[in-house]
MMTF fields as JSON, N, C-alpha, C and O atoms, coordinates in Angstrom:
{
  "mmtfVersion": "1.0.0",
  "mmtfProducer": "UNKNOWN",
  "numBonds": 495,
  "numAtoms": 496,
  "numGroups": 124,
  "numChains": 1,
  "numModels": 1,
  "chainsPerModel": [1],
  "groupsPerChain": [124],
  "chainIdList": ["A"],
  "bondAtomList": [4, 2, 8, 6, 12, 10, 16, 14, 20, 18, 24, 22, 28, 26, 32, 30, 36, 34, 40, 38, 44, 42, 48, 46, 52, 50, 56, 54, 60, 58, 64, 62, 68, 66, 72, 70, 76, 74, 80, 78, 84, 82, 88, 86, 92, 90, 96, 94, 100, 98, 104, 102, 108, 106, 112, 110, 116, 114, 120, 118, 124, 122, 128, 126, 132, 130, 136, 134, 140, 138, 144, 142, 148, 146, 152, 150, 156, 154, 160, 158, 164, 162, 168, 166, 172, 170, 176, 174, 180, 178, 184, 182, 188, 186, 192, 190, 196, 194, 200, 198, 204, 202, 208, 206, 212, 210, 216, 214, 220, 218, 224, 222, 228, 226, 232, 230, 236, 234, 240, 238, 244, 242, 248, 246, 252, 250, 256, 254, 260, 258, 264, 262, 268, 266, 272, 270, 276, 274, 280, 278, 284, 282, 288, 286, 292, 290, 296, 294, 300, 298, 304, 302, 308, 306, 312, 310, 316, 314, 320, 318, 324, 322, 328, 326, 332, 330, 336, 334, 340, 338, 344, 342, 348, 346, 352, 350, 356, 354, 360, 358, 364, 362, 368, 366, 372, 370, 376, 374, 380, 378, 384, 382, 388, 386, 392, 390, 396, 394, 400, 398, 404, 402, 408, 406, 412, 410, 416, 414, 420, 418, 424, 422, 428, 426, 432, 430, 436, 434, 440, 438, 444, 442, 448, 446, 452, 450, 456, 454, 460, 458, 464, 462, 468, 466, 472, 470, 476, 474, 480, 478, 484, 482, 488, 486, 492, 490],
  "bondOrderList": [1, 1, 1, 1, 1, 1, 1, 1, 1, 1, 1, 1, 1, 1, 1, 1, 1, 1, 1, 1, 1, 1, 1, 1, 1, 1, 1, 1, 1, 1, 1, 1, 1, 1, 1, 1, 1, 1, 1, 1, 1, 1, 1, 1, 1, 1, 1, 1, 1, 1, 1, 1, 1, 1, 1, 1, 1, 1, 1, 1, 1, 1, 1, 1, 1, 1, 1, 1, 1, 1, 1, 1, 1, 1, 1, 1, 1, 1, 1, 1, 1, 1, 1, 1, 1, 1, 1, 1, 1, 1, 1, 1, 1, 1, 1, 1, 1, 1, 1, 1, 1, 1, 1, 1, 1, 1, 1, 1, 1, 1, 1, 1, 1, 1, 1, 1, 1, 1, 1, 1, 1, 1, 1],
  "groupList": [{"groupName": "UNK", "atomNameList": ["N", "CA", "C", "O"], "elementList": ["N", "C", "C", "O"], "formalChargeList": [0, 0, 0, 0], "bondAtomList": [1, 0, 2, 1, 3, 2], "bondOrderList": [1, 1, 2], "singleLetterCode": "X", "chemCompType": "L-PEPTIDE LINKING"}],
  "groupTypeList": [0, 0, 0, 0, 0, 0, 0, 0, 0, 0, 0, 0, 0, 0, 0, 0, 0, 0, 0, 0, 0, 0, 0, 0, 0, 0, 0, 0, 0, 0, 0, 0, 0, 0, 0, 0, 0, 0, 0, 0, 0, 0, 0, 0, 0, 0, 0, 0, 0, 0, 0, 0, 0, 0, 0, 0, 0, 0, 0, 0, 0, 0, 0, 0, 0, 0, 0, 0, 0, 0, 0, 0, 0, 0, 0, 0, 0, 0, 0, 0, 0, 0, 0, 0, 0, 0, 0, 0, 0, 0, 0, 0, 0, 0, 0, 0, 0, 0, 0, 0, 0, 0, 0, 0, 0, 0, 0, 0, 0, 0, 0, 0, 0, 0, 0, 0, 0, 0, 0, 0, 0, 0, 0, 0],
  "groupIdList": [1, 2, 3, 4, 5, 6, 7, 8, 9, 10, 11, 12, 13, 14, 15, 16, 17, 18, 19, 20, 21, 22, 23, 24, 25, 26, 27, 28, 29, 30, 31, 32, 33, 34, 35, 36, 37, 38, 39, 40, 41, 42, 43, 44, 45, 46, 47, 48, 49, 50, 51, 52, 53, 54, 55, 56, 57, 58, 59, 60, 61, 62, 63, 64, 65, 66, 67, 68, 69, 70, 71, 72, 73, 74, 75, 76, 77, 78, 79, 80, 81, 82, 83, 84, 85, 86, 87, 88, 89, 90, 91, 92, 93, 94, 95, 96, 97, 98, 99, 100, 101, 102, 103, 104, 105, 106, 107, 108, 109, 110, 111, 112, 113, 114, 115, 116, 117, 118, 119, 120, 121, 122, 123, 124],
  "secStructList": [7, 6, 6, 6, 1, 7, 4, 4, 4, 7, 7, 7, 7, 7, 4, 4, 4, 1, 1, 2, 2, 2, 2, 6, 2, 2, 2, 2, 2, 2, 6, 7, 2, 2, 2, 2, 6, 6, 7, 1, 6, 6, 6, 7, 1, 7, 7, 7, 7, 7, 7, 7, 7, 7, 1, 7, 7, 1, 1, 7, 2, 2, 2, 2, 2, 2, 2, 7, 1, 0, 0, 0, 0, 0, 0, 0, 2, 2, 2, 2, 2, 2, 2, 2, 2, 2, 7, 7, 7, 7, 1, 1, 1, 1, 2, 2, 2, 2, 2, 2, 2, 2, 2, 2, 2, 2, 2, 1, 1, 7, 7, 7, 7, 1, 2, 2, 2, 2, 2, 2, 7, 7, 7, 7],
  "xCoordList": [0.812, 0.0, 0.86, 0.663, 1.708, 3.021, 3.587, 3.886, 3.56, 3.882, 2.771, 3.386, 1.293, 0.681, -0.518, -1.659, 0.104, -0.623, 0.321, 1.436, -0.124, 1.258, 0.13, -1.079, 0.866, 0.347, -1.411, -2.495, -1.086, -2.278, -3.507, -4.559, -3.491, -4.637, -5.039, -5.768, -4.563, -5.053, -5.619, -5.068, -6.744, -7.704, -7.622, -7.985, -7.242, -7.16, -8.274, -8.287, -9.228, -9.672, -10.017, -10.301, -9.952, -10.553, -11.569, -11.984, -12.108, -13.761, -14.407, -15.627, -13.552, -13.83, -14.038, -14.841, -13.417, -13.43, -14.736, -14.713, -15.893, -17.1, -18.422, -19.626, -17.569, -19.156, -19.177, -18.276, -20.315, -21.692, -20.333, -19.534, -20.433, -19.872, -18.703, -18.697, -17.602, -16.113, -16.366, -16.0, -17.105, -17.253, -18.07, -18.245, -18.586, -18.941, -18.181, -18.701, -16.807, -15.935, -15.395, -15.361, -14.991, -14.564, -15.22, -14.758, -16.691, -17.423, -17.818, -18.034, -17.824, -18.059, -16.414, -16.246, -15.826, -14.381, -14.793, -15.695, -14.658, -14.207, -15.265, -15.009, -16.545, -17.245, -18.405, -19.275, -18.205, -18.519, -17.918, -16.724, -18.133, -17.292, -17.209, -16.486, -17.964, -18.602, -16.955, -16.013, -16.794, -16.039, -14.425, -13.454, -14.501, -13.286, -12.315, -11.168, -12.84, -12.482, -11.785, -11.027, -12.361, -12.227, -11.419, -10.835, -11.645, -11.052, -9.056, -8.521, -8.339, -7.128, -6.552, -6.992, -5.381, -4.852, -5.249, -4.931, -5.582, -5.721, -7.464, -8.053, -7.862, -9.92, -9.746, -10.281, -9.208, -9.241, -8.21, -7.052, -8.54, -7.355, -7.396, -6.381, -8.024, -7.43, -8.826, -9.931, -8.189, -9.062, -9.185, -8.197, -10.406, -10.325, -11.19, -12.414, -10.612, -11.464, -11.54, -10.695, -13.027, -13.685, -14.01, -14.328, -13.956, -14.102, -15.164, -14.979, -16.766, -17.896, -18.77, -19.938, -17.758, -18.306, -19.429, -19.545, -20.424, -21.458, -21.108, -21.367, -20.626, -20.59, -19.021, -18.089, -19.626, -17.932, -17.367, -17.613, -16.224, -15.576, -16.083, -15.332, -17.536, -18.439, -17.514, -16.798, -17.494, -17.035, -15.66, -15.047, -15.104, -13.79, -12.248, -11.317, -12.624, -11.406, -9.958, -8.798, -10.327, -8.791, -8.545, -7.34, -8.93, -8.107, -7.697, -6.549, -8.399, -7.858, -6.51, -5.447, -6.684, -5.848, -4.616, -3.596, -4.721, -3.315, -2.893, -1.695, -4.123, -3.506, -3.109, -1.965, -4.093, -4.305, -5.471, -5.945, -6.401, -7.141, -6.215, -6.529, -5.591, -4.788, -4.498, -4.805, -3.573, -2.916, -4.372, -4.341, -5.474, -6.333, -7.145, -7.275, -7.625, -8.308, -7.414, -7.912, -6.236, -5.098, -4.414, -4.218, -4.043, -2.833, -3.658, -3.194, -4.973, -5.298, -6.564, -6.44, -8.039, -8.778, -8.695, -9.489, -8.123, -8.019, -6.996, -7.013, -6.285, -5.084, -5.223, -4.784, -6.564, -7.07, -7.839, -7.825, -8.531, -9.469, -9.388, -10.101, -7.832, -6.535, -6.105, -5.94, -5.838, -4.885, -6.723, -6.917, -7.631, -8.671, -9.145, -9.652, -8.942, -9.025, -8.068, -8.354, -7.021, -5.724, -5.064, -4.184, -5.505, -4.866, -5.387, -6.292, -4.463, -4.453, -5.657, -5.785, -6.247, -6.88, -6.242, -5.377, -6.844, -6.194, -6.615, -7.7, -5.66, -5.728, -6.975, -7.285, -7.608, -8.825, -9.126, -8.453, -10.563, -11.088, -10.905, -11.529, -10.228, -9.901, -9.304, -8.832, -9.112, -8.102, -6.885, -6.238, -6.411, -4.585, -4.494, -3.492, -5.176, -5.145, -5.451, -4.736, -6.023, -6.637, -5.817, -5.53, -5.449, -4.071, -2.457, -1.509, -2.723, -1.298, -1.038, 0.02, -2.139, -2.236, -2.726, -2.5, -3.381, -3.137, -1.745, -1.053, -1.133, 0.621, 1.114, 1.829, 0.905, 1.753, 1.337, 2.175, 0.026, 0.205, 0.388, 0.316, 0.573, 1.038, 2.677, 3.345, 3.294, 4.407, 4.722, 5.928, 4.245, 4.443, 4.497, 5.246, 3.588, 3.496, 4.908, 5.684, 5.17, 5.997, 6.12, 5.401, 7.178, 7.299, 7.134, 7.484, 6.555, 6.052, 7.521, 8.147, 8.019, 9.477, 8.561, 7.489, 9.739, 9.285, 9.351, 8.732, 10.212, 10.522, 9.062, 8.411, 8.683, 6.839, 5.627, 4.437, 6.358, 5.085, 4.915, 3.971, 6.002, 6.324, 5.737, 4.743, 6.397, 5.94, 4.697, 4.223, 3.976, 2.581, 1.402, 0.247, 2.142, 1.376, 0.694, 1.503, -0.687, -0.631, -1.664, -2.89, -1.172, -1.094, -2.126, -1.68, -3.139, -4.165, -3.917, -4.635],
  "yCoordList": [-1.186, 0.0, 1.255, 2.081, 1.452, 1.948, 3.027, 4.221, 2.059, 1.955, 3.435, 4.439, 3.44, 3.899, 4.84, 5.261, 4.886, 5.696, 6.533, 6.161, 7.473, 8.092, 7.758, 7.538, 7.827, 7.054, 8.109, 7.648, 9.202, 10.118, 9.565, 9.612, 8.818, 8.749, 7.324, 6.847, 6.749, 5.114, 5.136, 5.56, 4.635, 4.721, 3.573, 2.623, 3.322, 1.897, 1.963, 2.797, 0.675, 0.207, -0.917, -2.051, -0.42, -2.216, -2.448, -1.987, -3.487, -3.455, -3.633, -3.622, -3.781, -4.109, -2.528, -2.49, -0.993, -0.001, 0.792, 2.023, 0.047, 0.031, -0.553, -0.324, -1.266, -1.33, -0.538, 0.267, -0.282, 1.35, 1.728, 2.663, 0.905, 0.864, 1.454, 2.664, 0.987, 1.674, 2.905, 3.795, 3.165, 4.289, 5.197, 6.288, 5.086, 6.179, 6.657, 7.287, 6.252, 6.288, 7.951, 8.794, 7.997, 9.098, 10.325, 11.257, 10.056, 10.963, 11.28, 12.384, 10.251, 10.136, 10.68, 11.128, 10.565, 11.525, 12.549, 13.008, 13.131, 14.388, 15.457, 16.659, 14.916, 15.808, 16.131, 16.998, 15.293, 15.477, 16.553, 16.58, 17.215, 17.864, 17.392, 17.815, 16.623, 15.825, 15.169, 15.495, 14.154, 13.279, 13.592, 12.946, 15.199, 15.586, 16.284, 16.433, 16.775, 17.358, 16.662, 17.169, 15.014, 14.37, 12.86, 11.922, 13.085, 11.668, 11.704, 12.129, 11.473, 11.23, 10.041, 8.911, 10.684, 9.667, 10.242, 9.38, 10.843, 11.212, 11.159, 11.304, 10.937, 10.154, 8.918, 8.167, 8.49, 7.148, 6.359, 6.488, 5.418, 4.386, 3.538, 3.755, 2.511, 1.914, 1.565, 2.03, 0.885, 0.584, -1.279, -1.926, -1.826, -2.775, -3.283, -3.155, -3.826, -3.629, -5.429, -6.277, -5.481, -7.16, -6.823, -5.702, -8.195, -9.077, -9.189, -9.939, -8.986, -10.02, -10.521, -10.395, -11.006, -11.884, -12.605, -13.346, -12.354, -13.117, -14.347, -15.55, -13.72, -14.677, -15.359, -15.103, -16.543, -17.409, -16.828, -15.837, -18.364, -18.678, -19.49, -20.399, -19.455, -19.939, -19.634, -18.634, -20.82, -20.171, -19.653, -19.346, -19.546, -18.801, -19.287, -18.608, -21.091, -22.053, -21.776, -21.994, -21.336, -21.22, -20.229, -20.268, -18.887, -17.538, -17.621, -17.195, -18.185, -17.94, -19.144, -18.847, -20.741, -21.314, -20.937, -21.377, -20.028, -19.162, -18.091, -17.81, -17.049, -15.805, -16.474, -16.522, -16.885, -16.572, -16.146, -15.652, -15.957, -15.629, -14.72, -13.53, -14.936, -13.708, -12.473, -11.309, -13.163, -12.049, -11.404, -10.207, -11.965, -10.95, -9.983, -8.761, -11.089, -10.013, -9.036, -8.066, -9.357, -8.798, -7.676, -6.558, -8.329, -7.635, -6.447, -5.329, -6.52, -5.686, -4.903, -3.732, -5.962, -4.992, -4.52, -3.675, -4.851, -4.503, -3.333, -2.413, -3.44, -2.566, -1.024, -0.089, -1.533, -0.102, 0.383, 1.614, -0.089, -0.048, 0.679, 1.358, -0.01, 0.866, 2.001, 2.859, 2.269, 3.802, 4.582, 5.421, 4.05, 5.354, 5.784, 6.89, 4.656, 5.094, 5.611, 5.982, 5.521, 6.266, 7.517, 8.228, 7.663, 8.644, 9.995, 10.285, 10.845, 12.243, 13.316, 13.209, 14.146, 14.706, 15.316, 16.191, 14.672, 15.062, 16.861, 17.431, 17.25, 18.816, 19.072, 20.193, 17.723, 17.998, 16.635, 15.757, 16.684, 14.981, 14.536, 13.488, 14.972, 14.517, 13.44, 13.305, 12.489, 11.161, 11.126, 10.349, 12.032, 12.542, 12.765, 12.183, 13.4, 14.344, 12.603, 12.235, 12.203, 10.817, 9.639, 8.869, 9.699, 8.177, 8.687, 7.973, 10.304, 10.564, 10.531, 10.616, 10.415, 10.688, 8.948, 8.664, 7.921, 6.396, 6.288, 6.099, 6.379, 5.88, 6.832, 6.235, 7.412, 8.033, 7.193, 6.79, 6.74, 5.794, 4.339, 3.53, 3.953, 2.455, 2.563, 1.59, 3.861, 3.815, 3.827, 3.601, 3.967, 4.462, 3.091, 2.935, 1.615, 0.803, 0.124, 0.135, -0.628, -1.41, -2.577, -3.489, -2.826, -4.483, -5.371, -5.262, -6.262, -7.846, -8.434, -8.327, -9.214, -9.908, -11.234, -11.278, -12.383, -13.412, -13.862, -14.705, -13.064, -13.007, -12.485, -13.167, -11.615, -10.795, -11.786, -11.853, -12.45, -13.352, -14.839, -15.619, -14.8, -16.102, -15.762, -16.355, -14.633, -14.139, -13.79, -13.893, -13.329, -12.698, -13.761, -13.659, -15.289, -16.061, -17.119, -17.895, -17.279, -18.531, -20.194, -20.192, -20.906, -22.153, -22.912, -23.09, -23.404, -24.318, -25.936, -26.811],
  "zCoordList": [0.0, 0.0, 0.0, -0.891, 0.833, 0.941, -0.524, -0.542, -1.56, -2.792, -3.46, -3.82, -3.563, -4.408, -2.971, -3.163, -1.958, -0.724, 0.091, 0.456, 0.294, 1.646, 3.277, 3.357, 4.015, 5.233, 5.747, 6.101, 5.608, 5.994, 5.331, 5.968, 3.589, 3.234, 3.175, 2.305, 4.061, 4.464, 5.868, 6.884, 5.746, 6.977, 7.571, 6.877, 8.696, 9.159, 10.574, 11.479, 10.353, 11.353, 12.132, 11.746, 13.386, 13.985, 14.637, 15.701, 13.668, 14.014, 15.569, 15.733, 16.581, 17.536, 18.059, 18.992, 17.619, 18.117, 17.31, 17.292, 16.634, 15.682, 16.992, 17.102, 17.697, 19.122, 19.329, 19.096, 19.94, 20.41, 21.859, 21.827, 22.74, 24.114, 23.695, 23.926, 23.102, 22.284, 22.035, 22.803, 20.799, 20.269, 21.129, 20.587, 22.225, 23.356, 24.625, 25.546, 24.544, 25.182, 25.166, 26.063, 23.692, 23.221, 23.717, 24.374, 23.137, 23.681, 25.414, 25.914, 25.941, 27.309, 28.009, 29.144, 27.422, 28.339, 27.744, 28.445, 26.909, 25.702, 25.811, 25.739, 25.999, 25.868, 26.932, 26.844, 27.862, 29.428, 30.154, 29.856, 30.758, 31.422, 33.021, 33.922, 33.022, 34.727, 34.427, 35.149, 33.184, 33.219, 32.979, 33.373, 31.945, 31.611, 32.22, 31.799, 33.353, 34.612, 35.836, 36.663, 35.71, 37.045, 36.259, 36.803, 35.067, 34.736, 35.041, 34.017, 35.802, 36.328, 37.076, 37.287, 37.42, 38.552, 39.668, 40.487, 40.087, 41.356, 41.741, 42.812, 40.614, 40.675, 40.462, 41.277, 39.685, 39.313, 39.929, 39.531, 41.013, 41.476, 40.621, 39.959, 40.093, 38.919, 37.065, 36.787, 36.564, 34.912, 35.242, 35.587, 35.074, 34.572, 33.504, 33.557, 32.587, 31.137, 30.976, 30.691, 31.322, 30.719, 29.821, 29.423, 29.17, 27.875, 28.163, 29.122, 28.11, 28.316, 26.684, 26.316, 26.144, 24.718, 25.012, 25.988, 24.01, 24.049, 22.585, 22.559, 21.789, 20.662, 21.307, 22.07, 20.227, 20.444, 18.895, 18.207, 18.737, 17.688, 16.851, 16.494, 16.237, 15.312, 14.303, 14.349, 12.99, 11.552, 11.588, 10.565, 12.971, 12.506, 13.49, 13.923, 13.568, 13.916, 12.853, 13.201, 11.727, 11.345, 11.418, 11.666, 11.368, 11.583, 12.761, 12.885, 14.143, 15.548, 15.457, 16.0, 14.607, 14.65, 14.408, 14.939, 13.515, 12.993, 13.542, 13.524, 14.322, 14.954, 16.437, 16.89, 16.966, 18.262, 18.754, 17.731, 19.717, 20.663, 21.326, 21.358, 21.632, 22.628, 21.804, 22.061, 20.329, 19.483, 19.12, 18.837, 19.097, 18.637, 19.801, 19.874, 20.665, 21.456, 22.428, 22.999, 22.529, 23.643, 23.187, 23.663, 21.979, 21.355, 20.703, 20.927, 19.82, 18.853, 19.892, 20.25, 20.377, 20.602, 22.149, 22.563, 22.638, 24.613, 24.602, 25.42, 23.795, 23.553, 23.796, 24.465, 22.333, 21.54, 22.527, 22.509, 23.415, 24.484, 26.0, 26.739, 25.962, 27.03, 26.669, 27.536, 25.394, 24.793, 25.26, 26.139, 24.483, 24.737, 25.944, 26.129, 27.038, 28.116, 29.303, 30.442, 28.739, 29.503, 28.663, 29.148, 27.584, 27.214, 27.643, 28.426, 26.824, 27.68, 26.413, 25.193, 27.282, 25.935, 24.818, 24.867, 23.593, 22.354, 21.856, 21.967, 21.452, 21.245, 19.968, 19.566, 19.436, 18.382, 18.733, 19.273, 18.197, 18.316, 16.9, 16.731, 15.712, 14.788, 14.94, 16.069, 14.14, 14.275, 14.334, 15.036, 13.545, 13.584, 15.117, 15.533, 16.117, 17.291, 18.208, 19.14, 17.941, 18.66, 18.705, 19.622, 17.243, 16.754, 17.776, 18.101, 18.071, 18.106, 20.379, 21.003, 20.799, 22.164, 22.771, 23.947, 21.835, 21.987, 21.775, 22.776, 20.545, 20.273, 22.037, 22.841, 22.161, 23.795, 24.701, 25.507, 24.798, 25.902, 25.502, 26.428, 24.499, 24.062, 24.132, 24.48, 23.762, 24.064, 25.735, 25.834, 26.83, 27.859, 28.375, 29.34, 27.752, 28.604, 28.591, 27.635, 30.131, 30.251, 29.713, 30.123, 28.547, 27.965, 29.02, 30.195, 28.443, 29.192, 28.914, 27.86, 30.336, 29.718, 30.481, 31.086, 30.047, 30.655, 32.292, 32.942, 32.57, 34.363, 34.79, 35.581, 34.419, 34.768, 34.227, 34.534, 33.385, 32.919, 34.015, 34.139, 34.56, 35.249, 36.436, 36.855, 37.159, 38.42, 38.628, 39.759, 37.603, 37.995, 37.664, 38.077, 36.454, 36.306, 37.336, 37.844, 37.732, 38.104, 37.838, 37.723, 37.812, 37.458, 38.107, 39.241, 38.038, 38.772, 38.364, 38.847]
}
């Protein structure tokens, strides 16, 4: 794509940030002022973001066979889910202003090594 696009005019999305609940996020920080005022560290002691899937993996044993369950729901939509809810307000609600204040807090997180995966894992 690279080839016959420059990066500004390729729209990338993930359908998981297309639910009602996702896509009212934005608005529910941004344009609250109840919420835009108080949403911090110093209101907020912590985020925890469930999964509550109602559908399974009907129809779609080989894409997860090949990605993952994790690489998809972890890596791509929980991710996206975390940047919108930790990030800092974007200076426009445009997407340039939105893509550029998620990449700050995806950069901010701490790499997973395997010593943290060991220690924090546990085993039944």
């Amino acid at each position: 794509m690279a080839e016959f696009f420059q990066e500004k005019q390729v729209y990338r999305i993930d359908h998981y940030l297309g639910k009602e609940t996702v896509l009212n996020l934005v608005a529910l920080r941004f344009a609250n002022s109840i919420f835009t005022t108080n949403w911090d560290n110093t209101t907020i002691d912590h985020v925890q973001i469930t999964v509550a899937e109602e559908v399974g993996i009907e129809g779609r044993w080989g894409y997860f066979d090949k990605s993952g369950q994790l690489r998809d729901m972890v890596q791509n939509h929980l991710l996206q889910i975390l940047s919108l809810v930790a990030m800092e307000p974007p200076v426009t609600l445009g997407s340039e202003s939105i893509r550029n204040e998620k990449l700050k807090v995806l950069k901010a997180l701490r790499p997973i090594t395997r010593d943290n995966v060991e220690e924090k894992t546990v085993r039944g």
